[in-house]
N, CA, C and O atoms as a MOPAC input file, in Angstrom:
PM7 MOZYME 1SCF
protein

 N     71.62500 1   116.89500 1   146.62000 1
 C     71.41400 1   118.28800 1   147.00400 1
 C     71.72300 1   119.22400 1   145.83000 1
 O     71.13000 1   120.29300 1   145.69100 1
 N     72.95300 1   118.65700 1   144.73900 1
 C     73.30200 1   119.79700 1   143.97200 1
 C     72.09400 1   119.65800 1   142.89100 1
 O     71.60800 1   120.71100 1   142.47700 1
 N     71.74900 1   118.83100 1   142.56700 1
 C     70.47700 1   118.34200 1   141.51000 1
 C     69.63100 1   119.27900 1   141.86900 1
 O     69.42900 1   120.22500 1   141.10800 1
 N     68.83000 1   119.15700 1   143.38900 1
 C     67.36100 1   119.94900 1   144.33100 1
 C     67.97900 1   121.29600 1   144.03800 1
 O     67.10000 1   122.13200 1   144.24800 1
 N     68.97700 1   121.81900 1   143.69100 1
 C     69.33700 1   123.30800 1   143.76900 1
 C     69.29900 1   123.87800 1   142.56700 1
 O     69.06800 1   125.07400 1   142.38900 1
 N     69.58900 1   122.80300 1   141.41500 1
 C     69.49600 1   122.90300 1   140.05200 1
 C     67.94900 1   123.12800 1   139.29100 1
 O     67.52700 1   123.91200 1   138.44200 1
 N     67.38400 1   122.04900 1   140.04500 1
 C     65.52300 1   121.98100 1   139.53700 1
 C     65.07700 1   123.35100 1   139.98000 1
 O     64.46100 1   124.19600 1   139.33000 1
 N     65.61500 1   123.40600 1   141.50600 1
 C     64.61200 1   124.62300 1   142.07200 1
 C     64.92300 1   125.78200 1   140.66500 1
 O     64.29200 1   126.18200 1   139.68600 1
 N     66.52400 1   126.03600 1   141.38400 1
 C     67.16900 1   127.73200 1   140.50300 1
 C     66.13800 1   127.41400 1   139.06500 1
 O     65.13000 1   128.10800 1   138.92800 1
 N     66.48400 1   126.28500 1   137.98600 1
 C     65.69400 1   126.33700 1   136.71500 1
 C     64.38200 1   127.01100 1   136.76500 1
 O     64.10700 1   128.10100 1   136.26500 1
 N     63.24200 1   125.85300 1   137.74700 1
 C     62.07200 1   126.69300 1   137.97500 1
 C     61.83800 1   127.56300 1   138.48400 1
 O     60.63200 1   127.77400 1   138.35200 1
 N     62.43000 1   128.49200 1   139.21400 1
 C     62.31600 1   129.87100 1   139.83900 1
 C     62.53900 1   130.94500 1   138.30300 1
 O     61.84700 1   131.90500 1   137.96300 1
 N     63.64400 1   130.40200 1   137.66900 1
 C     63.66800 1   131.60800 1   136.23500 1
 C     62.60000 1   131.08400 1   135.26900 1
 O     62.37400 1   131.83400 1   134.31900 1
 N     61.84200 1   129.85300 1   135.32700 1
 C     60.27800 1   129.87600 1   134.62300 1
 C     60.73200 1   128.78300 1   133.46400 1
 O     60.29700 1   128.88600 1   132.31700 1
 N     61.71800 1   127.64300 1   133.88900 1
 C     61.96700 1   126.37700 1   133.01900 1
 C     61.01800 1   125.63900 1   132.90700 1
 O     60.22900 1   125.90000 1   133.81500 1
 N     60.58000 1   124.68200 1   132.14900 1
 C     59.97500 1   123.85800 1   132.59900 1
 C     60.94000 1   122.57600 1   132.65300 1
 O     61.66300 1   122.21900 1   131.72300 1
 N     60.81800 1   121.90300 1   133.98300 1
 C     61.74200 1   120.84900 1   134.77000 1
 C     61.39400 1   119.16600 1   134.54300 1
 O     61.89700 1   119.06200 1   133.42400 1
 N     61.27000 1   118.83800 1   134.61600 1
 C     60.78200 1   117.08900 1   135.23400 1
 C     61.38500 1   117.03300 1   136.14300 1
 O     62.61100 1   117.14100 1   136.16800 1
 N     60.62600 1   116.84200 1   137.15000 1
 C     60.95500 1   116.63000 1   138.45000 1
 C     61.61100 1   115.26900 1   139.12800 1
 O     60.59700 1   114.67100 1   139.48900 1
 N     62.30600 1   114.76300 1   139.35900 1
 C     62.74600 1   113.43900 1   139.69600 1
 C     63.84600 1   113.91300 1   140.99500 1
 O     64.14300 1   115.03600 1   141.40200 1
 N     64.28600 1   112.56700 1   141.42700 1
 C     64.96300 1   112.22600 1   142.67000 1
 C     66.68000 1   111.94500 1   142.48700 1
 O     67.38300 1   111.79100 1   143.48600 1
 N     67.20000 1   111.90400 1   141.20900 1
 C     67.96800 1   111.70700 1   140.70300 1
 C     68.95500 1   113.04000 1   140.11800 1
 O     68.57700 1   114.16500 1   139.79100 1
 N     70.21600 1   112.51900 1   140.12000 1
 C     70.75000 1   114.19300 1   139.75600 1
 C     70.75700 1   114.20700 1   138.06800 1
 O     71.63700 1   114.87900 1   137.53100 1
 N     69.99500 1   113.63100 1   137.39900 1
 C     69.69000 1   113.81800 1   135.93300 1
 C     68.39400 1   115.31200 1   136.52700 1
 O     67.54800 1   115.21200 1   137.41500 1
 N     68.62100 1   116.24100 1   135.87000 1
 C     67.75100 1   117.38000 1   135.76900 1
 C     67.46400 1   117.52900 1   133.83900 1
 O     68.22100 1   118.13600 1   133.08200 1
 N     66.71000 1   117.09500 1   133.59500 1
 C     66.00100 1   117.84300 1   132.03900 1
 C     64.78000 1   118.97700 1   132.13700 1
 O     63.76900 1   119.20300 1   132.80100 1
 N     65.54500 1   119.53500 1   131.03900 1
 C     64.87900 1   120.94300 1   131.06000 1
 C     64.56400 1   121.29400 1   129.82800 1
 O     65.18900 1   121.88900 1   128.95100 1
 N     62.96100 1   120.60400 1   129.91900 1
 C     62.03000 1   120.99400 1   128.68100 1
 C     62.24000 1   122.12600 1   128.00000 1
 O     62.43100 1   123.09800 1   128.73100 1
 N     62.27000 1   122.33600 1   126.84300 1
 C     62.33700 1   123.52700 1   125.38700 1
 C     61.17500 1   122.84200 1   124.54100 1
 O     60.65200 1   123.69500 1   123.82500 1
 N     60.57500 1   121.53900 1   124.37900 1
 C     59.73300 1   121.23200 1   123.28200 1
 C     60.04900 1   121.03800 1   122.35000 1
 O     59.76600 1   119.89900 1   121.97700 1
 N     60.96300 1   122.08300 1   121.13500 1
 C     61.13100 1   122.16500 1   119.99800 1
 C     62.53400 1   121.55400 1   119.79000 1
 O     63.51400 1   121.94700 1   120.42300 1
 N     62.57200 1   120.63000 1   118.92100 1
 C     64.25900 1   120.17500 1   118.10200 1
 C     64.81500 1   120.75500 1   117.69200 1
 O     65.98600 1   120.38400 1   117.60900 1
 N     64.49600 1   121.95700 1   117.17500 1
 C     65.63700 1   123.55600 1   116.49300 1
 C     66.08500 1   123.91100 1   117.70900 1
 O     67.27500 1   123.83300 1   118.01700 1
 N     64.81100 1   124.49000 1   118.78700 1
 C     65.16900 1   125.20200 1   119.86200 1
 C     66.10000 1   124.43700 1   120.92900 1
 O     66.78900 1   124.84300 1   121.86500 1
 N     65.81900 1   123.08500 1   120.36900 1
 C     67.16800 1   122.46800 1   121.98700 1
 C     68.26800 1   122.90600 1   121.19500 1
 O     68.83500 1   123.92100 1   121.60000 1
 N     68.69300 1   122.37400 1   120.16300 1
 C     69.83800 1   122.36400 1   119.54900 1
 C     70.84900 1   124.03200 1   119.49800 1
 O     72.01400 1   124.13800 1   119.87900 1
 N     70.03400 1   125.09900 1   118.95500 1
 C     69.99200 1   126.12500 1   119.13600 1
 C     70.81200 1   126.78200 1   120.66600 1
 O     71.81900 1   127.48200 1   120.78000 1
 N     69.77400 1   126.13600 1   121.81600 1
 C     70.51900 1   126.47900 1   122.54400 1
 C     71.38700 1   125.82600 1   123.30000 1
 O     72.10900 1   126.41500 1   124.10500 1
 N     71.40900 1   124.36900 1   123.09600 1
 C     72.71100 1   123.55700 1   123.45500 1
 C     73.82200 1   124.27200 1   122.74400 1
 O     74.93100 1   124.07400 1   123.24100 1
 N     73.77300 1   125.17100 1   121.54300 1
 C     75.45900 1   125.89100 1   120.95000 1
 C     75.43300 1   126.38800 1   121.64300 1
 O     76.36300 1   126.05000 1   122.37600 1
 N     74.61600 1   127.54600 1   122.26000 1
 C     74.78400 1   128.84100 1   122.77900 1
 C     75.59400 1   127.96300 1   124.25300 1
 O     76.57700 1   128.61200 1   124.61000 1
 N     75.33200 1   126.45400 1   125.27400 1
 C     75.57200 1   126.43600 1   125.97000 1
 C     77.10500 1   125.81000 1   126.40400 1
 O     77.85400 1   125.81500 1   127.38100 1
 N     77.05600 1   125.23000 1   124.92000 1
 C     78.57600 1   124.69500 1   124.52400 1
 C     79.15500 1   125.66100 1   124.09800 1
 O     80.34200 1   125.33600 1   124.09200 1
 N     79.04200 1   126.83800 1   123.66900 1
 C     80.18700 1   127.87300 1   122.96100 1
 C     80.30900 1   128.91000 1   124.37000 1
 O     81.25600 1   129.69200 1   124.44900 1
 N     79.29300 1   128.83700 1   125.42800 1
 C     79.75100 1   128.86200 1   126.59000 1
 C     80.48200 1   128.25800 1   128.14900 1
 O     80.72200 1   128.65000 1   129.29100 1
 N     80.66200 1   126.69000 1   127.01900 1
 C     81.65200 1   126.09300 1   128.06800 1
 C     80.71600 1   125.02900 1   129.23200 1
 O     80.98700 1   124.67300 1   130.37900 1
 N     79.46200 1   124.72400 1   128.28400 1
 C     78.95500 1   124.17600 1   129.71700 1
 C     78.33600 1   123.23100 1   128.56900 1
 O     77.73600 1   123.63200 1   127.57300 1
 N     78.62300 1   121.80300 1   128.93600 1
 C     77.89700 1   120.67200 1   128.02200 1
 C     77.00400 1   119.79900 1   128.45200 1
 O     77.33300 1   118.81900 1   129.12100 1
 N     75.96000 1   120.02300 1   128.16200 1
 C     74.59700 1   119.35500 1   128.35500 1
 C     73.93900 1   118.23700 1   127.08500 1
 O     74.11200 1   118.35300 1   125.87200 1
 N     73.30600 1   117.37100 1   127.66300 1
 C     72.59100 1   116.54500 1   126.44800 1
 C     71.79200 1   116.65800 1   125.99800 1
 O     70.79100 1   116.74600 1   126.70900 1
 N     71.64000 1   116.73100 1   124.69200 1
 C     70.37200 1   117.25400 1   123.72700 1
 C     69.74700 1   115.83400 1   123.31800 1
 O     70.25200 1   114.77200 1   122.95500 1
 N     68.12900 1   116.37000 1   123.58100 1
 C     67.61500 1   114.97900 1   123.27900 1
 C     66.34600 1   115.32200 1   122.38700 1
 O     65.65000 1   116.32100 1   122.57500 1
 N     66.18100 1   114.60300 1   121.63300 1
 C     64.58400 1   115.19000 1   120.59600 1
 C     64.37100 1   113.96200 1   119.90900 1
 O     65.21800 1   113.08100 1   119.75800 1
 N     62.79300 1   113.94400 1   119.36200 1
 C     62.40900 1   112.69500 1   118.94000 1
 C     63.21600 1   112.36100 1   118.04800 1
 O     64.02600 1   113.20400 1   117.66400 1
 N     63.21700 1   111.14700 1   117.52300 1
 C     62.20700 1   109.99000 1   118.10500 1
 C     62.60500 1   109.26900 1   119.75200 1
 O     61.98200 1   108.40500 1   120.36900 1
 N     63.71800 1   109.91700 1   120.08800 1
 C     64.51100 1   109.93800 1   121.58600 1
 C     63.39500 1   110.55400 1   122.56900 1
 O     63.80900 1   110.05100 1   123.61300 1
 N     62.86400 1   110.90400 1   122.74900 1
 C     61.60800 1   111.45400 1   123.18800 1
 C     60.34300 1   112.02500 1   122.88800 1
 O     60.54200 1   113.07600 1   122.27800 1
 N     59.09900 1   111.79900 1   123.04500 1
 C     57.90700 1   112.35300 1   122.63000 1
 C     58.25100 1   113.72500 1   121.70100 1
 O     59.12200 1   114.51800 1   122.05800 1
 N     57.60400 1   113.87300 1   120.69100 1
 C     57.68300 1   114.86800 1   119.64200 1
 C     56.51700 1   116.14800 1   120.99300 1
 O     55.40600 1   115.96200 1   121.48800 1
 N     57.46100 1   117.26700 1   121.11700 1
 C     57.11400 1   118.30100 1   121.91200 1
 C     57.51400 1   118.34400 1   123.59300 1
 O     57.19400 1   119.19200 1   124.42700 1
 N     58.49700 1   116.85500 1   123.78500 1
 C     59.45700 1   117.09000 1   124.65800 1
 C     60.81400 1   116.89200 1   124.55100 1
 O     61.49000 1   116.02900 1   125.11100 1
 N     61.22500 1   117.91200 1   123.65300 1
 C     62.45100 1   117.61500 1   122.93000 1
 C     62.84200 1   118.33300 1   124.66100 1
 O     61.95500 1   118.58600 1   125.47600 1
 N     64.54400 1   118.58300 1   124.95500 1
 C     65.05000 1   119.28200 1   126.28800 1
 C     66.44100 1   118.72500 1   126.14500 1
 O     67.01200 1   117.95000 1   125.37800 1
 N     66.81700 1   119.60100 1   127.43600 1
 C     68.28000 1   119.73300 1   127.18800 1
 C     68.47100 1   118.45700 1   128.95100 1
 O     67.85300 1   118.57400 1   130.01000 1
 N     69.09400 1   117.83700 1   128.72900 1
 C     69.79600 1   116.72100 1   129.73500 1
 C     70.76000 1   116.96300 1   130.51300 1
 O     71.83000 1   116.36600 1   130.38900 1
 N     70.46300 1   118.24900 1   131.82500 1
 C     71.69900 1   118.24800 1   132.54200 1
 C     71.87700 1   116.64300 1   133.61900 1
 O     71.10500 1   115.71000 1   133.84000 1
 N     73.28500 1   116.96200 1   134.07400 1
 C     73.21200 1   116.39200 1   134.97100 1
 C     74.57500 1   116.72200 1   136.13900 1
 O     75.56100 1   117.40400 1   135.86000 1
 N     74.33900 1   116.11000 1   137.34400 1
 C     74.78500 1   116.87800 1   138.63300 1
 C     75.87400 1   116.07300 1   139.57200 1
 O     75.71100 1   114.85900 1   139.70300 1
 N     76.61100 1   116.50300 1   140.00900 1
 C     77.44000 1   115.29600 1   140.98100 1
 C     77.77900 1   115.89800 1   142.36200 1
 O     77.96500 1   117.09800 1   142.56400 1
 N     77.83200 1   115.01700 1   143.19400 1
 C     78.24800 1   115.72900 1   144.46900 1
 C     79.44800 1   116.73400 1   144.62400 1
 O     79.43900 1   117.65100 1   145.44500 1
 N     80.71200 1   116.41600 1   143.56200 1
 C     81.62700 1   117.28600 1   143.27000 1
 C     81.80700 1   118.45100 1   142.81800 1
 O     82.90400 1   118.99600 1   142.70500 1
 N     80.27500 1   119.12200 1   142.39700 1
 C     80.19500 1   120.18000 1   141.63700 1
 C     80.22800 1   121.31800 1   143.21100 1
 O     79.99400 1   121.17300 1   144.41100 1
 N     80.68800 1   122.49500 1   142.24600 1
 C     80.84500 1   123.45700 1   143.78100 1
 C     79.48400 1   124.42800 1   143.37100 1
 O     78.66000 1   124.36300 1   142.45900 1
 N     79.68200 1   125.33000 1   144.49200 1
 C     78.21000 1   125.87900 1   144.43600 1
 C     78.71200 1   127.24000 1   143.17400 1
 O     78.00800 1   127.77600 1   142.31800 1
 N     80.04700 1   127.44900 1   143.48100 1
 C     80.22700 1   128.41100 1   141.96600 1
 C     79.80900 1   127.92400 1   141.02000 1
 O     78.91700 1   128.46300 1   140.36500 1
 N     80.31700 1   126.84000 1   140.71800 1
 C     80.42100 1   125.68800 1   139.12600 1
 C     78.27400 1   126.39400 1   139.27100 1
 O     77.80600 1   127.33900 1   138.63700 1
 N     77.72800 1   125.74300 1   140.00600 1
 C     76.29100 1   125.30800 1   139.89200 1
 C     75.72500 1   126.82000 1   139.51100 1
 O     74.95400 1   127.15600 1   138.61200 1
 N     76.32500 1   127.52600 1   140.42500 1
 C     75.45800 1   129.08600 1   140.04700 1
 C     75.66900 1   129.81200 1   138.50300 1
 O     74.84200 1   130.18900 1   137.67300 1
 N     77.26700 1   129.83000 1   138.51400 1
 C     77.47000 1   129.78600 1   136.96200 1
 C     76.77900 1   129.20100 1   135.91200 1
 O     77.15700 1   129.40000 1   134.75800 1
 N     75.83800 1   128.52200 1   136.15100 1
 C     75.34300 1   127.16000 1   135.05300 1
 C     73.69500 1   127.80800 1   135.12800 1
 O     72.67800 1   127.79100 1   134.43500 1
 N     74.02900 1   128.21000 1   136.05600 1
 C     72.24000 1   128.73900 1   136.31900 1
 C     72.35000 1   130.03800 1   135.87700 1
 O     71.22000 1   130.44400 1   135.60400 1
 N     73.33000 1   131.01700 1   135.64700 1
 C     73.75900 1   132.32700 1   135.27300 1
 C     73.39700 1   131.74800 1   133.92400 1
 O     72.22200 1   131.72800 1   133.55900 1
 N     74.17200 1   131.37600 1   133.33300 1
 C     74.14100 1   131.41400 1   131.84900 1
 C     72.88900 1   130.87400 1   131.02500 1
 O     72.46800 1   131.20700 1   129.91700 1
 N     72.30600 1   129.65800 1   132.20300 1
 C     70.71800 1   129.09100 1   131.22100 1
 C     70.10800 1   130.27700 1   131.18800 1
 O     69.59000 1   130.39100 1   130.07700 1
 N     69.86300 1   131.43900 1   132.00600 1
 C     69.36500 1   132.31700 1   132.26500 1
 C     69.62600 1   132.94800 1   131.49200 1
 O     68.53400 1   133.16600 1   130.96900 1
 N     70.72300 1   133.76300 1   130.65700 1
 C     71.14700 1   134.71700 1   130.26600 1
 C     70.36300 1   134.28500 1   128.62100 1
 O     69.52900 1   134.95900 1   128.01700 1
 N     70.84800 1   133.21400 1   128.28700 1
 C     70.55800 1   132.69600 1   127.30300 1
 C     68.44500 1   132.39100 1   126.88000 1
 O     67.83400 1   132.79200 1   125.88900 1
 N     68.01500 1   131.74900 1   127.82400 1
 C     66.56000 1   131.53400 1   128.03600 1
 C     66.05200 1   133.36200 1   127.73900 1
 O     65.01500 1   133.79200 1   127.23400 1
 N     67.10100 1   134.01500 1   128.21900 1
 C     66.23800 1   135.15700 1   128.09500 1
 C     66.34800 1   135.63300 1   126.70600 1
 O     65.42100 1   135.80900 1   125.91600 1
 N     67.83500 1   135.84900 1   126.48100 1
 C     68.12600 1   136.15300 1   124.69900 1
 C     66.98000 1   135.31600 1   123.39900 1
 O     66.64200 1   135.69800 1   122.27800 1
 N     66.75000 1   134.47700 1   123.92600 1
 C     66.01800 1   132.99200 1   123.15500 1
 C     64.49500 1   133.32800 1   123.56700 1
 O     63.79500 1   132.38400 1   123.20000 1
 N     63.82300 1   134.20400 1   124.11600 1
 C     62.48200 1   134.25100 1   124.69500 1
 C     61.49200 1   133.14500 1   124.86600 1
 O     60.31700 1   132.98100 1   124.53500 1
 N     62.75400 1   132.16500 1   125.76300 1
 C     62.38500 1   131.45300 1   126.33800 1
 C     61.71500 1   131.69600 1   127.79400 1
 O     60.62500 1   131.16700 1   128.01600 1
 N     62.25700 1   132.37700 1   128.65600 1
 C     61.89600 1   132.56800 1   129.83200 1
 C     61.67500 1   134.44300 1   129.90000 1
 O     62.23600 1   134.92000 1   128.91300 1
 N     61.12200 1   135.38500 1   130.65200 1
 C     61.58700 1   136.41600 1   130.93800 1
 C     62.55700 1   136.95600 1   131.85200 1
 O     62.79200 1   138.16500 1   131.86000 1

């Protein structure tokens, strides 16, 4: 459930997701500067995600590797969705 809340919130602010059944959520960026880039912005905000880029994945699906556990609270989750947001927007990634 906390994963389905994670994919949705991402794609509602205009991520692009891979969709799966699993609480691994990745969230396409494409570019190897741009994951990295904003994996600091998401680690110097306290929230650590996995950065992945070729040859680890197709060259133009570089993305950032969250992932979810039943233990997470719905603060923890909204907070996490606050900040991809804040950031996606600074980064004109998303509007």
């Amino acid at each position: 459930a906390n994963a389905d809340k994670m994919r949705k919130g991402f794609k509602e602010m205009g991520f692009n997701v891979i969709d799966s059944r699993t609480g691994i959520v990745p969230v396409v960026l494409g570019d190897d500067m741009l994951v990295f880039q904003f994996w600091r912005k998401l680690f110097d905000a306290g929230i650590f995600v996995n950065a992945f880029i070729s040859p680890g994945v197709p060259p133009g699906m570089a993305m950032l590797r969250t992932s979810y556990m039943a233990t997470h609270k719905d603060e923890q989750l909204n907070k996490i969705l606050e900040i991809f947001g804040e950031i996606g927007k600074e980064m004109g990634i998303i509007n």
